[in-house]
KOLMARTI-850173 format. One line per field, with one value per residue (C-alpha): residue in one letter; chain; x, y, z. Coordinates in Angstrom, 2 decimals, decimal comma. Each point is the difference from the previous one (the first is absolute). Layout:
code <- [A|...]
unit <- [A|...]
east <- [X|...]
north <- [Y|...]
up <- [Z|...]
END
This chain:
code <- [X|X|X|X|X|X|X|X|X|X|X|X|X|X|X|X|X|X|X|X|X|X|X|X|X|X|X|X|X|X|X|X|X|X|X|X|X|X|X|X|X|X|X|X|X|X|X|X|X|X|X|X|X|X|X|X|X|X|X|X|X|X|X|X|X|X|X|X|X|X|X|X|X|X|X|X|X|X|X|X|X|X|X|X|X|X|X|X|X|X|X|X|X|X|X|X|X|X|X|X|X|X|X|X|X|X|X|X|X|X|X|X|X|X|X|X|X|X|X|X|X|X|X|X|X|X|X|X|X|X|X|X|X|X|X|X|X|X|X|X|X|X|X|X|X|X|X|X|X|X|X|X|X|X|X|X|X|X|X|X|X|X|X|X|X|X|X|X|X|X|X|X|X|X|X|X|X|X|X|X|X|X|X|X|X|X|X|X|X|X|X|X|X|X|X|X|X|X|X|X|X|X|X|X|X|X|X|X|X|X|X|X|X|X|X|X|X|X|X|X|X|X|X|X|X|X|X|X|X|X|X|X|X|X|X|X|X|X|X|X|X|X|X|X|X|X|X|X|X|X|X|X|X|X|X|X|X|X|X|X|X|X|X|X|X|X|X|X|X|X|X|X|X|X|X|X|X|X|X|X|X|X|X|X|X|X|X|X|X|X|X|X|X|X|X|X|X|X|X|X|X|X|X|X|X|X|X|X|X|X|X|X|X|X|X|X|X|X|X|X|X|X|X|X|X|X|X|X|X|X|X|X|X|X|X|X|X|X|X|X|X|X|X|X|X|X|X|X|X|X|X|X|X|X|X|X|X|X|X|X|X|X|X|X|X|X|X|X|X|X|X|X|X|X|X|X|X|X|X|X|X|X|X|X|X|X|X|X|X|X|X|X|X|X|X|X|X|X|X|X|X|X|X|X|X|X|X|X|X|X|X|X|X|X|X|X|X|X|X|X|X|X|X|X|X|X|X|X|X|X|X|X|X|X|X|X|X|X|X|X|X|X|X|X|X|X|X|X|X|X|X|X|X|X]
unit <- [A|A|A|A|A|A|A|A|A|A|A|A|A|A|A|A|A|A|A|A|A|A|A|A|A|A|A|A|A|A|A|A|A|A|A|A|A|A|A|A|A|A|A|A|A|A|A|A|A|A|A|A|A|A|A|A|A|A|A|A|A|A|A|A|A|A|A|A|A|A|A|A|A|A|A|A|A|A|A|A|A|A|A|A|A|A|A|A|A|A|A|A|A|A|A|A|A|A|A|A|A|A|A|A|A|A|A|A|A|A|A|A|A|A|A|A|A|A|A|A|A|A|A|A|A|A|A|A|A|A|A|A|A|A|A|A|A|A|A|A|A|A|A|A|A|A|A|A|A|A|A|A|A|A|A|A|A|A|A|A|A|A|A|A|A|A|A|A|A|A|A|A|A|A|A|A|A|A|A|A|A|A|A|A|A|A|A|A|A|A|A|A|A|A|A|A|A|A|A|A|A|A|A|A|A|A|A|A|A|A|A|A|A|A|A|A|A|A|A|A|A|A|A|A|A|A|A|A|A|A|A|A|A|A|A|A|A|A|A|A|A|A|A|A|A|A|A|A|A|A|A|A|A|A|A|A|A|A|A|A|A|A|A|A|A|A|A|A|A|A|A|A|A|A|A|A|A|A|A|A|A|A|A|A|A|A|A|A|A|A|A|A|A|A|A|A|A|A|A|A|A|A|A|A|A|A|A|A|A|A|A|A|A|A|A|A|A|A|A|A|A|A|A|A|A|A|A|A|A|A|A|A|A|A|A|A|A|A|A|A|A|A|A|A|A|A|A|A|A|A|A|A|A|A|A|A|A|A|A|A|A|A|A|A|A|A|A|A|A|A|A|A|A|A|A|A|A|A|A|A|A|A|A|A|A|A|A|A|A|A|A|A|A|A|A|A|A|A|A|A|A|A|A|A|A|A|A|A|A|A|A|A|A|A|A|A|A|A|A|A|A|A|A|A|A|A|A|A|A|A|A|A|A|A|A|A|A|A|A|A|A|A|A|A|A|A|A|A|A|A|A|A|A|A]
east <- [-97,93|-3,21|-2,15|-3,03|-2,92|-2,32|-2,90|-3,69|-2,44|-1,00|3,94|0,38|2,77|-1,60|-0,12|3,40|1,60|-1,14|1,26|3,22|0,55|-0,70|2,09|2,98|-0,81|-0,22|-2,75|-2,53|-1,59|-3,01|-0,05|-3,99|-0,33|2,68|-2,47|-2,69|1,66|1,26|-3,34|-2,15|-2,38|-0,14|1,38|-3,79|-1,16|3,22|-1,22|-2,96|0,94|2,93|0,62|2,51|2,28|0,02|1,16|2,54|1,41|-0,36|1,68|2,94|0,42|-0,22|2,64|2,66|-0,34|0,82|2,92|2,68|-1,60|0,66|-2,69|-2,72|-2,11|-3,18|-1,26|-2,56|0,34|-1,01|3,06|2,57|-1,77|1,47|3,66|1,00|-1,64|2,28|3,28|-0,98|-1,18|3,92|1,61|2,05|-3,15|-0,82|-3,29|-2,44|-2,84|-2,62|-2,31|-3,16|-2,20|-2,42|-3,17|1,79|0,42|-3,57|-1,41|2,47|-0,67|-4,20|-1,99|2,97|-1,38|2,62|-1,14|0,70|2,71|-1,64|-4,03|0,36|-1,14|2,13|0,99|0,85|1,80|2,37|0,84|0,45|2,28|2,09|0,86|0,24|2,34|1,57|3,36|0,14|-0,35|2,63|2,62|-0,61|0,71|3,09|-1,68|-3,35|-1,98|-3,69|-2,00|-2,85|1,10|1,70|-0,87|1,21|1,92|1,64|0,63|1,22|2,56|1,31|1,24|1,57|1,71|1,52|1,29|1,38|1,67|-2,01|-1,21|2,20|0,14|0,91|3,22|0,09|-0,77|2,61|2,21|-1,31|-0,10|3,83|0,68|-1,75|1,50|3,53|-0,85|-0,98|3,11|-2,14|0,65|-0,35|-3,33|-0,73|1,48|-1,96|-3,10|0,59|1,24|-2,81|-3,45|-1,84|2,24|-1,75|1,98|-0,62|2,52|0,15|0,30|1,36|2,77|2,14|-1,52|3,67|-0,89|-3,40|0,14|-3,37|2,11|1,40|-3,32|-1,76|2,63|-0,04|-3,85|-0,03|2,15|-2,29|-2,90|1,22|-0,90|1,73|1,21|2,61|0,07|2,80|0,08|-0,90|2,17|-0,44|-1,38|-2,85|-3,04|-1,39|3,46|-1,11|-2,82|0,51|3,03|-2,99|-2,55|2,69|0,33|-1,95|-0,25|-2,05|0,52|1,58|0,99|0,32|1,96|1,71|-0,60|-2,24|-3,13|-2,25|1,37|-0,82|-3,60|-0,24|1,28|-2,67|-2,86|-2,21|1,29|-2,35|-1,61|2,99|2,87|-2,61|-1,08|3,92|1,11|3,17|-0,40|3,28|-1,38|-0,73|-1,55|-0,10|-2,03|-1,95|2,16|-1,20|1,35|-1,35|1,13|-0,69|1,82|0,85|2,47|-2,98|-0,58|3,73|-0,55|-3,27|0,55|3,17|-2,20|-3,34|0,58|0,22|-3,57|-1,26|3,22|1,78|2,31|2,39|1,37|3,26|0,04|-2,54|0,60|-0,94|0,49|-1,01|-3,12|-0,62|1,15|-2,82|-2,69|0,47|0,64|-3,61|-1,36|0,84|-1,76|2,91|0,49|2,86|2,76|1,58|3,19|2,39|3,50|-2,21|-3,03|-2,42|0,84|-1,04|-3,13|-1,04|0,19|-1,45|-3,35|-0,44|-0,85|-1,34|3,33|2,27|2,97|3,13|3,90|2,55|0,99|-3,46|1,15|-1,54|0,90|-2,63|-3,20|0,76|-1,11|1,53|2,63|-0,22|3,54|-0,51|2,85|2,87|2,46|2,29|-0,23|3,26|2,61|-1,63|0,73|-1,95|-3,70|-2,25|-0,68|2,18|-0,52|-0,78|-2,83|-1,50|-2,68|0,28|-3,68|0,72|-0,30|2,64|-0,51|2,55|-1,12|3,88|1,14|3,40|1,87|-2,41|0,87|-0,07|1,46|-3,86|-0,42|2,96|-0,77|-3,53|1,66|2,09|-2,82|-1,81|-2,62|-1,50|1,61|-1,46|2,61|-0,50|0,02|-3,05|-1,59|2,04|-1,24|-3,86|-0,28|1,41|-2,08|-2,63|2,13|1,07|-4,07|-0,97|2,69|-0,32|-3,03|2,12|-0,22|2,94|0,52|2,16|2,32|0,58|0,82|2,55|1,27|0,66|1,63|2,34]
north <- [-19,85|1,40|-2,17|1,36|-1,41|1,35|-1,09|0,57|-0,74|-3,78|-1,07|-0,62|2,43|1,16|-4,01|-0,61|2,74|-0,06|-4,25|1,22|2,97|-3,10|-2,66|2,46|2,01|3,17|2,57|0,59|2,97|0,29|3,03|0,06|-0,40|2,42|2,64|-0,75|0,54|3,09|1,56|-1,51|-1,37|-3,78|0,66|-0,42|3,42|1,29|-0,15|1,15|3,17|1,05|-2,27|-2,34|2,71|0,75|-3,90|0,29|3,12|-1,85|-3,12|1,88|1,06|-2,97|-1,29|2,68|-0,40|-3,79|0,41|-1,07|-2,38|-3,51|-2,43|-1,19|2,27|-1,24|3,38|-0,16|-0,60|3,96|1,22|-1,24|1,63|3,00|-0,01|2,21|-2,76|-2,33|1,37|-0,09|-3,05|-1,46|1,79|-2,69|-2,00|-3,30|0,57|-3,03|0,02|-2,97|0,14|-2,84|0,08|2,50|-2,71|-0,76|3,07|1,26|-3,23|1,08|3,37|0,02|1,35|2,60|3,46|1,47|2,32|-0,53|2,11|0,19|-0,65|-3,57|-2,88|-1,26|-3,01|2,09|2,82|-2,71|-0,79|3,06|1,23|-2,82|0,56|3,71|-0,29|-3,23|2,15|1,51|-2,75|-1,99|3,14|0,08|-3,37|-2,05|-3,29|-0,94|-2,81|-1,34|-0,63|-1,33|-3,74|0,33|0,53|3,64|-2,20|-1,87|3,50|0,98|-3,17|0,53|3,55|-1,07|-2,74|2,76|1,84|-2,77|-1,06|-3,42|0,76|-0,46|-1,21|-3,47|-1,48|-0,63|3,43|1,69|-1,80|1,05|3,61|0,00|-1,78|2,72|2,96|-1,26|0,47|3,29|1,21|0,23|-2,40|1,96|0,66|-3,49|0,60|2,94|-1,25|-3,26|2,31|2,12|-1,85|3,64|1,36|1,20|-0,26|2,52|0,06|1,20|-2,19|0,51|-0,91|2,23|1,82|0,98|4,05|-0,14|2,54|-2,36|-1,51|3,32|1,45|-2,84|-1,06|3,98|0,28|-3,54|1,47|3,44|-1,91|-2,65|-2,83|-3,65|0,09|-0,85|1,25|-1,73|-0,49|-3,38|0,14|-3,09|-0,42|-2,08|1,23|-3,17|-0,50|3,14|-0,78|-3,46|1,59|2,59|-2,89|-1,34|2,94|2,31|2,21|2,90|2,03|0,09|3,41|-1,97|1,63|-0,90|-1,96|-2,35|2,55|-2,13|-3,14|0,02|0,51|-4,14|-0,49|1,68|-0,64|3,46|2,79|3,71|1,40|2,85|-2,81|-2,04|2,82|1,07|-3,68|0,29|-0,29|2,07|-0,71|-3,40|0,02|-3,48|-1,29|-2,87|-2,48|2,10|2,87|2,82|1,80|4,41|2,79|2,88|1,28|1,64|2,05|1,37|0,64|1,29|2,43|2,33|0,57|1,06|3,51|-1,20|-1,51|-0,63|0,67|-1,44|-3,33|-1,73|-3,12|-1,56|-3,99|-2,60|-2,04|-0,07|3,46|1,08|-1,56|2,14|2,87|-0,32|-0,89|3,26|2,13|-1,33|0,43|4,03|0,01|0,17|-0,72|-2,70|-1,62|-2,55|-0,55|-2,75|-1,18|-2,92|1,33|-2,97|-0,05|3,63|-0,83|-3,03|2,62|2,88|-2,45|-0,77|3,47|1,61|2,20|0,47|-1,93|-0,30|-0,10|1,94|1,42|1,60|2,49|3,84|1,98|2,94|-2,80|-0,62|2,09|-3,09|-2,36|-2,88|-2,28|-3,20|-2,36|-1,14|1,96|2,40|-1,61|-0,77|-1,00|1,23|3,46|0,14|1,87|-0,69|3,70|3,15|3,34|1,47|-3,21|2,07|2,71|2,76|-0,32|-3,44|-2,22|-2,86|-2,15|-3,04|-3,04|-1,23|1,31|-1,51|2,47|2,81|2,28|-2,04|0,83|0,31|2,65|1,78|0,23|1,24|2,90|1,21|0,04|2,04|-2,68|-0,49|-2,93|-2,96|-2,07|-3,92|0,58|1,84|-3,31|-1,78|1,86|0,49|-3,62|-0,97|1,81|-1,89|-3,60|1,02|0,55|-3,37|-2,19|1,58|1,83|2,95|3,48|2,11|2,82|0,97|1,94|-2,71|-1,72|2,06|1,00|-3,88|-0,32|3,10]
up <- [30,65|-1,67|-1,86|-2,03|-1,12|-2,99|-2,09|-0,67|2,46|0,60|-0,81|3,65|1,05|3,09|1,21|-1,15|1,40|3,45|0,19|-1,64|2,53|2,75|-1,13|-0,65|3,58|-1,81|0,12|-2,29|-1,66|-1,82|-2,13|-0,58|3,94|0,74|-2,24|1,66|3,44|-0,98|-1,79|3,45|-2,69|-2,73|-3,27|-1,60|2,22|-1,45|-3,56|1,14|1,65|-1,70|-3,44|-1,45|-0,56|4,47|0,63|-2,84|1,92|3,73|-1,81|-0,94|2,79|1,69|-2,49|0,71|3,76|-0,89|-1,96|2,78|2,13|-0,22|0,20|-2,38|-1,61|-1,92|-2,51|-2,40|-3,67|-0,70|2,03|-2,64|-2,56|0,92|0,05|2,91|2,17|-1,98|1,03|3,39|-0,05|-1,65|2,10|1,42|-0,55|-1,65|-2,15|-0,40|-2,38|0,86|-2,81|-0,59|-3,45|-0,43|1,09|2,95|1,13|-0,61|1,77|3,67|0,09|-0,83|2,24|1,35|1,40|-2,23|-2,73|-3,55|-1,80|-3,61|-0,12|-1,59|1,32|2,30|-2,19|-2,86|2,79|0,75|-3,41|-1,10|2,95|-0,20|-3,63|0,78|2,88|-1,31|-1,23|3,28|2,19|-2,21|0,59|3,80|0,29|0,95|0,39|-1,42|1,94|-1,44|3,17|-2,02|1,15|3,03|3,68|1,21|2,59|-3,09|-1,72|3,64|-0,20|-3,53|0,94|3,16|-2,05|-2,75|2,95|1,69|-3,45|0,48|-3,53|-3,05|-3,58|-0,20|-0,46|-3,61|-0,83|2,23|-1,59|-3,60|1,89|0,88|-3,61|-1,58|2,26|-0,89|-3,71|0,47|1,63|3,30|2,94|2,50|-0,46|1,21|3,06|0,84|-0,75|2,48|2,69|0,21|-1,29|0,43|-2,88|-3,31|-2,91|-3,20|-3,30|-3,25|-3,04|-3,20|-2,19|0,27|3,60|1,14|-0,70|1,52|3,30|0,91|3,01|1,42|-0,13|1,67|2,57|1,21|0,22|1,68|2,88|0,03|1,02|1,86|-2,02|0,32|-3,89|-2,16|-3,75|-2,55|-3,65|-2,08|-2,62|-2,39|-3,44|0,08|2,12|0,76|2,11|1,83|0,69|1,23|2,39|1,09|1,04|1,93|2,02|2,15|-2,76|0,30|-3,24|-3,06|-2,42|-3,81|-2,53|-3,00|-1,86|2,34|0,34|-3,15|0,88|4,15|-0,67|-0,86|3,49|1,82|1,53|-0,83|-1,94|0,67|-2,60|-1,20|-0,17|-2,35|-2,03|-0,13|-0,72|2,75|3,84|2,15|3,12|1,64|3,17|2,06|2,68|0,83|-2,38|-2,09|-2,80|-1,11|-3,12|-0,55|-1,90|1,16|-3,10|-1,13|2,57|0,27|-3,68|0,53|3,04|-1,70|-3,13|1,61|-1,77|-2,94|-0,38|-3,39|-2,08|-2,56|1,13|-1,16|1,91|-1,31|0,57|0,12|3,20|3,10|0,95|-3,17|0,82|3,72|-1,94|-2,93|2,84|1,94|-2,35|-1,61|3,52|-0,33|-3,55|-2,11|-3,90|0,27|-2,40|0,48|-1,56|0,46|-1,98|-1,17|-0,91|0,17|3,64|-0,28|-1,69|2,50|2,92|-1,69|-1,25|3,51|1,07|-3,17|-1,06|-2,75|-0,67|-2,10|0,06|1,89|-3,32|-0,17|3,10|-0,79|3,12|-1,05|0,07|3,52|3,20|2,17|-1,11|2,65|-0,55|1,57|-1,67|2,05|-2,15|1,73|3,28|1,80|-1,41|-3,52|-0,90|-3,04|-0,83|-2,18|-0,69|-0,30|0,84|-3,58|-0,09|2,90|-0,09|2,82|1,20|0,42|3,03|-0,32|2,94|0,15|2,25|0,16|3,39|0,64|-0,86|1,50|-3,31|-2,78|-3,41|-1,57|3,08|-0,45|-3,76|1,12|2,30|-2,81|-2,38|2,75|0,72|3,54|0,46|2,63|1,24|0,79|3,20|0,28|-1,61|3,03|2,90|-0,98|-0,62|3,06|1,81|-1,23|0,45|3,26|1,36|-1,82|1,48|3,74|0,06|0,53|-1,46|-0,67|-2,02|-3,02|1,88|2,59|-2,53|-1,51|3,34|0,88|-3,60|0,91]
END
């Protein structure tokens, strides 16, 4: 068994760790001290000498040399910033994040010999590296704990108790748990969860979600790194079901997608700044009790088009993904239209982001450098397209966001008009890439992704 404590310093992890590696007889390792062993000097004269970027190095180190042991390893809240530590660290691992509020924090650790990261004051240092680090540290973690009110040998206690299964969710709500499960064709999943309390559970949830390759992808990188997860599908049509079922779970993420990614954002706690300005969240990341809602369509739109900066666009729909699709392609200083079968929808989108709108019928394939389809149409089972290949321009770029099947009939209209044609799943794997590091503080690459998909 490895356990793993991370957070800032003043959270108590140090404290905590060393009572938990006593009461459950296991050793202890502190990576900070194990540094300092190994560079014969204090972590201050290491900054000193060599710089920030010298610990980092030792640190990672440190890390790797840590990834099989079992025991219980307190690391600081910089290590899981970077996400090579991360994987260590999961590596059959349980991560917990103790966090306190940003006064707190600055009242335990004044007076420490430690230098400052950033030149602020060291009030306004820990706010800011909080919020900076805040996505990180929610990624990295399995379990978040706020020590601001508890004793570390009360913070010690509740993690011996989730090992021990002593902690659970009350009656009533296991029963509303199994009651729920049942509806969505998932019983099981009850079962695993109460058999193994360190279990985190991810899904994805839509209506319909049966195509999605989400749960293949997941469940294979889950394995590769060794984490204790479980990734399934939420299939229902009404996301405040979903997300009730998710609260009642140890959820740890959730990939939204149609047609749930506006309506989710109500049952949030905090949505980042690109899912507001976009107006959908596809990526819900929980810990804490709490949710947090991001996009990352954008950035699988975004990344395949890069050449293409400050073109001509056209984006075909006005939803959701219409929405991540008009937001990157503005990002890469492009002249966009929107068009849409009804064209006020067209028009509400296209006002939000300073573009040109109007209807489908509108469609010019020579005022387009990039023609961006983000409508459902021609997904599985559907075999139609909204374009054809004399609609097409051969300089264009059609890139269709429907990736189930992988060639579409837009994309095989595209290929015959001698477009470069982007299929869906290039949208797929680039956001995912982006998902995946959010939800485990993990970084992979595009082609691990497509290899896993393979």
């Amino acid at each position: 068994m490895k356990i793993v404590l991370t957070g800032f310093r003043g959270t108590g992890k140090t404290t905590v760790g060393r009572i938990l590696a006593d009461r459950l007889g296991m050793p202890f390792y502190d990576t900070d001290l194990i540094v300092e062993q190994r560079a014969g000097m204090p972590i201050p004269e290491i900054f000193h000498r060599a710089g920030e970027a010298h610990f980092r190095t030792l640190e990672r180190e440190t890390i790797a040399s840590l990834r099989d042991v079992e025991g219980v390893i307190a690391t600081g809240g910089g290590a899981v910033c970077d996400p090579a530590n991360v994987a260590n660290l999961r590596w059959h691992g349980t991560v917990y994040l103790l966090s306190v509020a940003p006064d707190i924090c600055h009242e335990r650790i004044a007076g420490s010999d430690r230098p400052g990261l950033t030149g602020l004051s060291p009030a306004e240092e820990v706010r800011t590296l909080l919020a900076r680090r805040r996505d990180a540290y929610l990624g990295a973690a399995d379990i978040c704990i706020d020590t601001g009110k508890r004793t570390p040998r009360e913070v010690a206690e509740m993690i011996v108790g989730q090992i021990g299964k002593e902690i659970g969710i009350p009656p009533g709500d296991a029963r509303e748990r199994d009651a729920l499960l049942e509806r969505f064709g998932l019983p099981a999943l009850g079962d695993m969860v109460d058999r193994d309390p360190g279990l985190r559970v991810c899904a994805i949830a839509g209506n319909p979600c049966a195509h999605s390759k989400s749960p293949l992808l997941y469940n294979r990188f889950f394995a590769h790194f060794g984490m204790n997860y479980h990734y399934t599908r939420f299939e229902w049509p009404d996301a405040g079901t979903i997300i009730r079922l998710a609260n009642l779970l140890p959820l740890k993420g959730l990939s939204v997608t149609i047609p749930f990614k506006t309506d989710v954002m109500r049952h949030l706690d905090e949505v980042d700044g690109h899912a507001s300005a976009i107006g959908a969240v596809n990526t819900v990341v929980s810990c804490g009790g709490k949710l947090y809602g991001h996009n990352t369509d954008w950035l699988g739109v975004r990344t395949p088009l890069i050449h293409r900066r400050g073109g001509r666009a056209v984006v075909l729909g006005a939803g959701g993904a219409a929405a991540a699709a008009v937001y990157a392609l503005r990002s890469l200083d492009m002249d966009v239209t929107v068009l849409a079968r009804k064209a006020a929808f067209a028009q509400r989108l296209a006002e939000r982001f300073n573009c040109r709108w109007g209807g489908l019928e509108e469609f010019k394939g020579s005022d387009a450098d990039v023609v961006v389809h983000a409508t459902p149409i021609g997904m599985e089972p559907d075999t139609r397209s909204l374009l054809a290949a004399c609609d097409l321009e051969r300089e264009t770029t059609v890139f269709d966001l429907v990736y189930t099947p992988p060639e579409t009939p837009l994309i095989r209209a595209a290929r015959e008009a001698g477009c470069e044609a982007i299929p869906g799943t290039e949208m797929f794997v680039h956001q995912a890439v982006e998902q995946f590091r959010l939800i485990t503080g993990i970084a992979v690459t595009p082609k691990m992704v497509r290899e896993m998909l393979a």
